[in-house]
Structures are given as structure tokens and as C-alpha cells.
C-alpha positions in Angstrom: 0.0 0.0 0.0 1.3 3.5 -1.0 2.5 6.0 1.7 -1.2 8.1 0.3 -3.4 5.1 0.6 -2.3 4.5 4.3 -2.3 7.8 5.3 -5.9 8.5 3.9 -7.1 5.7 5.2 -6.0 6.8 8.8 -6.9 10.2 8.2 -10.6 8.9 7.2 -10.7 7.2 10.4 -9.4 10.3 12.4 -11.9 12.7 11.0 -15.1 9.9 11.7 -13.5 9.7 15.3 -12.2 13.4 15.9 -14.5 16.9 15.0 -11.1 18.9 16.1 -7.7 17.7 16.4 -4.5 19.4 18.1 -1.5 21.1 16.1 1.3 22.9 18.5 -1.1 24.8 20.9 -4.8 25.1 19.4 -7.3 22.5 18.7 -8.1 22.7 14.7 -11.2 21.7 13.0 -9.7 18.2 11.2 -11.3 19.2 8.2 -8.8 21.8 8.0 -5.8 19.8 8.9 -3.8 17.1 6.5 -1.1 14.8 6.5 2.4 16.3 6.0 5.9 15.1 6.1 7.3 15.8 9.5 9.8 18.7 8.9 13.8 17.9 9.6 13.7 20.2 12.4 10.6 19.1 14.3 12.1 15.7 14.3 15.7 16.7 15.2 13.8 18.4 18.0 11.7 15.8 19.2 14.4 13.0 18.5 16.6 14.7 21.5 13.8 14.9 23.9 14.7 12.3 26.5 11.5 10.0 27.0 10.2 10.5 22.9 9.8 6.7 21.5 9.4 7.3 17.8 6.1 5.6 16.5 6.3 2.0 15.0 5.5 1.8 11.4 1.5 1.6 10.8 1.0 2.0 14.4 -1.6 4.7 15.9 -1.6 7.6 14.9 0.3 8.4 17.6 -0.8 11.9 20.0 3.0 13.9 21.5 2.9 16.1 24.2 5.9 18.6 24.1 6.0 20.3 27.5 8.2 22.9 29.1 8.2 24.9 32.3 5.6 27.5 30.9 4.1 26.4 27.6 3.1 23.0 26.3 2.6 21.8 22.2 0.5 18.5 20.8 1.1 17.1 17.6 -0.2 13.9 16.0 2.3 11.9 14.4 1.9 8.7 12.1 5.0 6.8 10.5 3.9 5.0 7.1 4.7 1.5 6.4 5.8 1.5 2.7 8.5 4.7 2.8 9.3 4.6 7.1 8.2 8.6 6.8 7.1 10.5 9.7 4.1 12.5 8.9 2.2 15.1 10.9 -1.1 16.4 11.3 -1.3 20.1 9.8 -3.4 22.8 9.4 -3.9 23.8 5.7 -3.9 21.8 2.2 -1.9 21.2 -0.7 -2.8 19.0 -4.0 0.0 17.0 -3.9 -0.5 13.8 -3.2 2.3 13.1 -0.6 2.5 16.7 1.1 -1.6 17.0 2.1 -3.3 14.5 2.7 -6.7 15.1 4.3 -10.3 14.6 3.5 
């Protein structure tokens, strides 16, 4: 299955579960939010936090808590089977199959 068909499957199931979903510090309508390739940075960032256990291949999605003495973050992450990519839950859209995948 590709990297699209898995991820629009899970993101089907996600907006039939979830009317709003979290991205950094808001709660976002999920029909406004889509799959995207978790950027270098965010992973460099979450890969040196201490207790982060990166997600198994077609497991969850899985929900992160980022916290720190005076501000917290949530993201939803999801790590396809085919390509091993990490991919987060966004707001906005793109047409491309890969870098937006949402309803």
C-alpha cells in the first residue's frame, strides 16, 4: 500500500473519530488539517527529547505532548509502512498527493 493510501485511510478514520484535532497549541477543525511530512527540524527536536519513543511503522496515529516549564505543544504523528516517513497532522492543504493528505 502506498504512503497516500495508508495515510488517507488513517486520516478517514481520524476525522469519523475526531471533529477537532491538536496542532502545537490550538485545537483545529480536522477538516482543516492534512497529513504532512514531518519537517527535519521538528524531528531533530523531538528525537533529543529524553522520554520520545518514535512511532512503529502503521501503528496509531500516535498523540505527543511537548511540555516545558511555561508552555506546552500537541502534535499527532503517524510513520507510514511502505517509505518509514514520519508525517504530521497540519493545518492547511496542498494538492500534492504526498505533502496534504486530508479529507
Amino acid at each position: 500500500m502506498s504512503d497516500y493510501d495508508e495515510l488517507t485511510l488513517i486520516f478517514n478514520r481520524l476525522s469519523r473519530e475526531h471533529d477537532m484535532l491538536p496542532f502545537m497549541t490550538g485545537l483545529h477543525p480536522v477538516d482543516t488539517l492534512a497529513f504532512r511530512p514531518l519537517p527535519h527540524e521538528m524531528r531533530v527536536l523531538l528525537e533529543a527529547t529524553p522520554d520520545y519513543q518514535s512511532p512503529a511503522p502503521g501503528q496509531g496515529p500516535v498523540w505527543l505532548m511537548i511540555a516545558s516549564a511555561d508552555d506546552s505543544a500537541e502534535l499527532v504523528v503517524y510513520r507510514t509502512r511502505e517509505t518509514d516517513t514520519l508525517y504530521v497532522i497540519a493545518p492547511g492543504r496542498e494538492v500534492s498527493q504526498l505533502n496534504g493528505i486530508g479529507s
